[in-house]
C-alpha positions in Angstrom: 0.0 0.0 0.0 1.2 3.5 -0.9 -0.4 6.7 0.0 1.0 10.2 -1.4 0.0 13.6 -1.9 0.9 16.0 -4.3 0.0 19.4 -4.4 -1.8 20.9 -7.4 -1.0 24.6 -6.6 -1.4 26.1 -2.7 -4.6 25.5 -1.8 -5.7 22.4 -3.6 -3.9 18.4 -3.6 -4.0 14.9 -5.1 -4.0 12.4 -2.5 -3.6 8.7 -4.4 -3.8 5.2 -2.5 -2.6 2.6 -4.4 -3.5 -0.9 -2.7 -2.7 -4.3 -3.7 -4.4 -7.8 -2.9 -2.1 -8.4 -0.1 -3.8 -5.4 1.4 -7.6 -6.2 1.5 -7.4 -9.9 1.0 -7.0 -11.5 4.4 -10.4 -9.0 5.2 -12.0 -10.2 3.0 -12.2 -14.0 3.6 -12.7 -13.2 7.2 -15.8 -11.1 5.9 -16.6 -14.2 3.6 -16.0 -16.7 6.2 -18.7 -14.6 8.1 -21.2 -14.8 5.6 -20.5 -18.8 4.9 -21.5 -19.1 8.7 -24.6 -16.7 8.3 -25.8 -17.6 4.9 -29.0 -19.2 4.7 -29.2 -20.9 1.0 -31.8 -23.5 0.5 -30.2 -27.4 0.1 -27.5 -26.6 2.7 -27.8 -26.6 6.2 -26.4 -23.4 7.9 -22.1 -22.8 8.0 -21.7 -25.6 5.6 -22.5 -23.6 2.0 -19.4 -24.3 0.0 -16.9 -21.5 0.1 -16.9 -21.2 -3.9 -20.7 -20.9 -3.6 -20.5 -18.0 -1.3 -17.6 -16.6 -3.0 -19.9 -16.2 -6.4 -23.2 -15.0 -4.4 -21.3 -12.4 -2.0 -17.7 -11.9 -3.9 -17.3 -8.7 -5.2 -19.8 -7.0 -2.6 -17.4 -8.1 0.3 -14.5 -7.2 -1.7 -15.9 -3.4 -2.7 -17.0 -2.9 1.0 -13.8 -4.2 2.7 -11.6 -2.0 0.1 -14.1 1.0 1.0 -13.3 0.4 4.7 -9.5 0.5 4.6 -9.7 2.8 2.0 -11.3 5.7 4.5 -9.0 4.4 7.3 -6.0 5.0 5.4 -7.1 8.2 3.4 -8.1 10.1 7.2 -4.9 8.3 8.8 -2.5 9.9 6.4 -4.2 13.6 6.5 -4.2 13.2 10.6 -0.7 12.1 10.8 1.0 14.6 8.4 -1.7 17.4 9.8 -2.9 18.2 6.0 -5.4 20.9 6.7 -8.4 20.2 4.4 -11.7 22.4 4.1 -15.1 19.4 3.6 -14.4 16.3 2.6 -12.0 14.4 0.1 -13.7 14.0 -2.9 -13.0 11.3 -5.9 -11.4 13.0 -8.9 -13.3 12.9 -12.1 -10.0 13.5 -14.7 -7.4 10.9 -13.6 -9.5 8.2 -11.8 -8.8 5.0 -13.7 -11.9 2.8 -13.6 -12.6 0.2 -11.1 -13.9 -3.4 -11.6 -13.9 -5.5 -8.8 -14.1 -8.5 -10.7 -11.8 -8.3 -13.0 -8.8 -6.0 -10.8 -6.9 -7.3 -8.0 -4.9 -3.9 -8.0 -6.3 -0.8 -7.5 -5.4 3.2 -7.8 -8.0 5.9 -6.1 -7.4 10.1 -6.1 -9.2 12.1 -4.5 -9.3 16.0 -4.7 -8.2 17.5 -1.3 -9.4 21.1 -0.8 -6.4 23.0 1.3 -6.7 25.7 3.8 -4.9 28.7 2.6 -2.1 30.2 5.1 -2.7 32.8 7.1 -1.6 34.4 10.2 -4.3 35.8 12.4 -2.8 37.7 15.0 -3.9 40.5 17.5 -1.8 42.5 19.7 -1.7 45.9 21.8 -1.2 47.9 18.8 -4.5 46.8 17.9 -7.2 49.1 18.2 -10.7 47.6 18.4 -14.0 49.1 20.0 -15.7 48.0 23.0 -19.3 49.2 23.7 -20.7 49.6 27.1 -24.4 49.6 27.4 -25.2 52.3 29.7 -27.8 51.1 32.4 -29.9 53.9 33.2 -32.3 54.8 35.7 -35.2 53.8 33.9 -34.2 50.5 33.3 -33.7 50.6 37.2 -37.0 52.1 37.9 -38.5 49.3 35.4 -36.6 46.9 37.2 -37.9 47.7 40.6 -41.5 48.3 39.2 -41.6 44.3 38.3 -40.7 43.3 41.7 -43.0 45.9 43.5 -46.1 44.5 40.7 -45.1 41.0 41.1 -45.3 41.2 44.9 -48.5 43.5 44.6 -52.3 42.0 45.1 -56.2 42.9 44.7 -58.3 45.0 46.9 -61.7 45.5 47.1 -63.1 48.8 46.6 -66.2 50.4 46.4 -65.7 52.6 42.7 -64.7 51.8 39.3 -61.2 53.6 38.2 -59.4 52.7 34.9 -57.8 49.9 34.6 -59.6 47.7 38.1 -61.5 44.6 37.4 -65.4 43.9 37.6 -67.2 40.9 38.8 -70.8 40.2 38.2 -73.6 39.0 36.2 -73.6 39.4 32.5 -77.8 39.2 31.0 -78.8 39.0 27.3 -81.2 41.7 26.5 -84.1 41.7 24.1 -85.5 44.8 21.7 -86.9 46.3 24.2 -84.1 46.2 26.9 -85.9 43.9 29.1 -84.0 40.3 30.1 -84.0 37.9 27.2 -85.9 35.1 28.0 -84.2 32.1 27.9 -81.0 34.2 26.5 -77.4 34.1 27.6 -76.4 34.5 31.4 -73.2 34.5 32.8 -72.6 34.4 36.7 -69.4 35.2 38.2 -68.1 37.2 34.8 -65.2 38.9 35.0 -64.8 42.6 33.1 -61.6 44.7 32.4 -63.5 47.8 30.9 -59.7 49.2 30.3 -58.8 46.5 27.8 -62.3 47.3 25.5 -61.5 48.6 22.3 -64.1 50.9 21.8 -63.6 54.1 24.1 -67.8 54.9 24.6 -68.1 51.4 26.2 -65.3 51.8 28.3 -66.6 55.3 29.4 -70.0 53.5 30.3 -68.1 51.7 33.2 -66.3 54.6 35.4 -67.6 55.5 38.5 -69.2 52.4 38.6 -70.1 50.7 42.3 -70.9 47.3 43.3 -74.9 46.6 42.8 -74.7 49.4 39.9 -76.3 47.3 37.0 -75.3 48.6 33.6 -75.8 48.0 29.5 -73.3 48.0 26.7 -72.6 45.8 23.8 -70.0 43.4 23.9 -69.7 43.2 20.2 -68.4 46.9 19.9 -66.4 47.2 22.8 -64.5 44.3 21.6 -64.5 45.8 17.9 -66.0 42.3 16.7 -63.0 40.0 17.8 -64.2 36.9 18.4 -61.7 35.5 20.9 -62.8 37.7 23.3 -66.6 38.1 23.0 -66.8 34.0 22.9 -64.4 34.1 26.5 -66.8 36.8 28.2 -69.8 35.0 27.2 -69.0 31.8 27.4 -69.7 30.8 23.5 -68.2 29.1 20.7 -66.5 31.4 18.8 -68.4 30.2 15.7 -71.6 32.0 17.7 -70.4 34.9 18.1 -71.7 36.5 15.0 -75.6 35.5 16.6 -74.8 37.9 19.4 -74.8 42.1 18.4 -77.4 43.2 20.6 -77.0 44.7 24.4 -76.2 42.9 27.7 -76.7 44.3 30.9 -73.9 43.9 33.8 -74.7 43.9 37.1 -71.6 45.0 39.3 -71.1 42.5 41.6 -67.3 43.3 43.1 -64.5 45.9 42.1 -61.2 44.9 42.3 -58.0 47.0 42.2 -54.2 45.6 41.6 -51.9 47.7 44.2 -48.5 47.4 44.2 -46.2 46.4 46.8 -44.5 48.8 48.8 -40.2 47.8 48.8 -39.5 46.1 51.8 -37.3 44.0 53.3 -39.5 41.4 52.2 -38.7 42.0 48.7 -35.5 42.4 49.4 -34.6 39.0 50.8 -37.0 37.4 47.8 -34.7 38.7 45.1 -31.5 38.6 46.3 -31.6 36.4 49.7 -31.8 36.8 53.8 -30.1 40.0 54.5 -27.8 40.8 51.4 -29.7 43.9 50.4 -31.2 46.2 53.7 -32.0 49.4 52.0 -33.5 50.7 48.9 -30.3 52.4 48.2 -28.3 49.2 48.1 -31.2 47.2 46.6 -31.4 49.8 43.5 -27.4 49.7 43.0 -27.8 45.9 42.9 -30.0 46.0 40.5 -28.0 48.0 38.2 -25.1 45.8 38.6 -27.1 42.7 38.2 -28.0 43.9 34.5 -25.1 45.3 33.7 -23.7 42.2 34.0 -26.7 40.2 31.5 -25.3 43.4 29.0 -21.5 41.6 29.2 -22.5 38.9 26.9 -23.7 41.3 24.6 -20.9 44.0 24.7 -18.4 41.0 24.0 -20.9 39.0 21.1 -20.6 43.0 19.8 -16.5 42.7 20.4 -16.0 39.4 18.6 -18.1 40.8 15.2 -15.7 43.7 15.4 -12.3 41.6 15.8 -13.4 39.3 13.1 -14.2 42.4 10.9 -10.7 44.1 11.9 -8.9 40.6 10.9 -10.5 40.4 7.8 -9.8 43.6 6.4 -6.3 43.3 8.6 -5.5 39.9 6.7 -7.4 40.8 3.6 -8.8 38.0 0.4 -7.9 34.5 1.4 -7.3 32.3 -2.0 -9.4 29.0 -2.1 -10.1 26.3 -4.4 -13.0 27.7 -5.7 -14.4 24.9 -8.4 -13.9 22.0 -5.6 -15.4 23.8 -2.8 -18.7 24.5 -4.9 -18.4 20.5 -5.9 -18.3 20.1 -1.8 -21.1 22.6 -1.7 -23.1 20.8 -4.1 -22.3 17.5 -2.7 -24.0 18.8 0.6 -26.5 20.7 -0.9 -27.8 18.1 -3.7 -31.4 18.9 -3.0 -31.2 22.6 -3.3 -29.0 22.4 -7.2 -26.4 24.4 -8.4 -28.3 27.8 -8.8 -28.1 27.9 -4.6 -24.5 27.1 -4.3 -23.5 29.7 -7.1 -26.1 32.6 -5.1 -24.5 31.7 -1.7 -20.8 30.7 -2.5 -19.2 34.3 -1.5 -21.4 34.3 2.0 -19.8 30.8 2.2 -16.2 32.1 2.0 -17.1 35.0 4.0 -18.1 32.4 7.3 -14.9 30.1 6.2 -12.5 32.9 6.8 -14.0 33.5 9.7 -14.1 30.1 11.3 -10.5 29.3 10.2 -9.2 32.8 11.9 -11.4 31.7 14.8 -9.9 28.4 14.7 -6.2 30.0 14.9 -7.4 32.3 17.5 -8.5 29.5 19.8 -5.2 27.7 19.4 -2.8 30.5 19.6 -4.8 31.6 22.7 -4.7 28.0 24.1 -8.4 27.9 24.7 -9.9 25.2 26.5 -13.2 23.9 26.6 -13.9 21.8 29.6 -16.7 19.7 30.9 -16.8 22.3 33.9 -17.1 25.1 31.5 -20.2 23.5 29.7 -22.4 23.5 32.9 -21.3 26.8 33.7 -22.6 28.0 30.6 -25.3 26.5 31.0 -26.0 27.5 34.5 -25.7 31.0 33.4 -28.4 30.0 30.4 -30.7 29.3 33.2 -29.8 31.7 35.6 -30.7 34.6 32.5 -34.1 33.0 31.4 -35.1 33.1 34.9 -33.9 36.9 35.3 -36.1 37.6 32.9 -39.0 37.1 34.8 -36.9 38.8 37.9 -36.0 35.8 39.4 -32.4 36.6 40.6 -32.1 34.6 43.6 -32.5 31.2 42.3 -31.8 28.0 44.6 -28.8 26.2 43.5 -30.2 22.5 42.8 -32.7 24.3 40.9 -30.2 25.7 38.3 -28.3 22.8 38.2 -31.1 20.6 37.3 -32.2 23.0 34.9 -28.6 22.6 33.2 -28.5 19.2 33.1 -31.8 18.8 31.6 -29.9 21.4 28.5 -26.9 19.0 28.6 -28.8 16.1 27.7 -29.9 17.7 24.6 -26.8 17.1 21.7 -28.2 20.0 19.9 -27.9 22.0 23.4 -24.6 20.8 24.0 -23.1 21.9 21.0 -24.6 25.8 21.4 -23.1 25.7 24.8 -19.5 24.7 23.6 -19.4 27.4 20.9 -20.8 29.8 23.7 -18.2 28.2 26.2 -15.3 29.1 23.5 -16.4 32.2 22.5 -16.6 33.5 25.7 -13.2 32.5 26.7 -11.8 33.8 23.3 -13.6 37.5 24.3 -11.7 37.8 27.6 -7.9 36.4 26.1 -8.7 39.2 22.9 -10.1 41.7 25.3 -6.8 41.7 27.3 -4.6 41.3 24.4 -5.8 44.5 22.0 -6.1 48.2 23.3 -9.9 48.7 23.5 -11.4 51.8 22.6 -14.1 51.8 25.6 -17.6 53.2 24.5 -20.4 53.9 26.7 -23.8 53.6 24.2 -27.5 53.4 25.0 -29.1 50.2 24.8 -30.8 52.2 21.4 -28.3 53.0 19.8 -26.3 49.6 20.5 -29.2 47.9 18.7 -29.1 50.2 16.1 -25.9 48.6 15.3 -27.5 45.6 14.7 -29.7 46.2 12.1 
């Protein structure tokens, strides 16, 4: 066996295996040996087919599969061991292949088309400016912040008058032509109105100053503008019905509910952040603040990394690649979606290639490690965001790591939190190797950048 490569020009190869019979032949009748065991032809009893017999039925498919086999082994051997850096897959060549018969040849020659990574060098240093945006937190997010906890801790009072935006209880009655009770029509008991949340502004005027016993008429099919999700929830109908139903109802006020919010306490206090941490609203409000300016880090470096990769690009400028075999690997993976989609999105290909292979130098030259420990931190952090997001900040610890191991069961998960794991790692080793040119921005005008 003999494998060699030779090099076409600097980013493209021929890789040829030559094997002989001495090669694949001693697989092969252990694969055929196999098969006489298993084979289940009718007139012989099991294992005792005659080797010629099974040699004639099973021959040549043996022999292409066992030649397949060590043809890959060898083929991915000899690029691992002499660290060829190849972009896809090898693929067969379709000049210089000489054609195969596995009946007939005992001696065969396969090429293959190896795609090469050009060479680069990817480097960053302190003479390298790149920006670094800040997200500003402001007050407002603060105030917003604070607002959440003091709603999510509020509750309902009763009171005895209608304001905007309280909630009704009471009994909702079909009325006929004449504004009398529908006999037989639709009653609802126990209904629950949020005049502020009508669509139509007369209705909703119908309803303020209203007081428990009050018993008023409107029509629920223009307060509600017609939209049928609603009107069939309030009274209790199938949405196909609603249409039957444009007349007045009555409502008899029944209750009057009002949402208050929570005044900050110590209470909510130890709920967000634990026993005792936080003891004033001072200190509660500056932890706040810190606790999202910290979610904003993972933005502020995604936002860093798009700006090294574009400073690299420009800094390293037009990579040469094999251009006709990466659009055959293209194709190759792409069979369903033809030729016209590998020619419309071959340069936005290129484009994320660069990219990954300066990435891919980056990681190395930086010594970046992903361990397993890294991976459920990630993933902790995952969780711990998601549930910030409904202002849970002090989560219990077995909670979060049950939540990340659920995510780490998932392969799909895993993967996300690897490239997350890396990239995260490569933000802080390129954040203290360049000089960053620090920029406080407004959460505006940082989106802004985005689109």
């Amino acid at each position: 066996m003999n494998v060699s490569l030779q090099n076409i020009d600097k980013v493209s190869a021929l890789l040829t295996v030559k094997l002989e019979k001495a090669d694949y032949q001693e697989q092969v009748d252990k694969s055929l040996k196999t098969f006489r065991q298993k084979a289940n032809v009718p007139g012989f009893r099991p294992g005792m087919v005659p080797m010629g017999l099974v040699k004639k039925m099973y021959g040549k498919a043996v022999k292409a599969e066992e030649i397949n086999k060590i043809l890959s082994e060898k083929v991915y051997g000899y690029i691992k061991e002499n660290q060829v850096n190849i972009l896809g897959e090898p693929l067969p060549n379709e000049d210089k292949q000489p054609e195969i018969d596995f009946d007939t040849m005992d001696e065969f020659d396969f090429l293959f088309d190896i795609a090469l990574a050009p060479e680069f060098k990817a480097e960053l240093s302190d003479k390298d400016t790149v920006d670094y945006y800040t997200i500003d937190v402001t007050d407002e997010m603060v105030d917003q912040q604070v607002k959440s906890y003091t709603q999510r801790a509020g509750k309902y009072d009763k009171v005895d008058e209608y304001q905007d935006k309280d909630m009704l209880k009471g009994l909702i009655a079909e009325l006929d032509e004449e504004g009398n009770t529908k006999e037989g029509g639709i009653q609802v008991e126990g209904a629950v109105l949020m005049p502020a949340y009508m669509k139509n502004d007369d209705q909703k005027a119908i309803f303020n100053g209203c007081k428990v016993n009050d018993v008023l008429v409107f029509n629920p099919n223009t307060a509600y503008d017609g939209h049928e999700t609603e009107i069939a929830s309030l009274l209790k109908i199938e949405k196909e019905a609603v249409a039957n139903y444009t007349g007045n109802f009555s409502f008899q006020v029944e209750e009057v509910t009002r949402f208050v919010e929570a005044e900050l306490s110590q209470e909510i206090f130890d709920q967000v952040y634990g026993e005792g941490v936080v003891k004033t609203e001072e200190e509660f409000r500056a932890k706040i603040k810190e606790s999202i300016a910290e979610q904003f880090v993972a933005d502020s470096d995604y936002k860093f990394l798009l700006d090294v990769r574009d400073f690299l690009m420009n800094k390293i400028g037009k990579l040469e690649f094999p251009e006709a075999l990466l659009k055959r690997i293209m194709l190759l993976n792409h069979q369903d979606k033809g030729a016209d989609f590998v020619e419309e999105n071959y340069e936005k290909s290129i484009e994320e290639l660069t990219w990954h292979l300066i990435k891919e130098q980056l990681v190395k030259e930086n010594e970046i490690k992903v361990e397993q420990e890294d991976i459920v931190n990630i993933a902790r952090e995952a969780t711990k965001a998601q549930f910030a997001q409904y202002g849970m900040l002090n989560v219990p610890e077995d909670l979060l790591n049950n939540y990340a191991q659920e995510m780490l069961k998932k392969k799909e998960s895993v993967e996300g939190l690897v490239n997350r794991a890396v990239e995260a790692k490569l933000a802080t080793a390129l954040k203290a190797k360049t000089t960053l040119n620090n920029k406080t921005v407004s959460m505006e005008e940082f989106n802004k950048m985005f689109q």
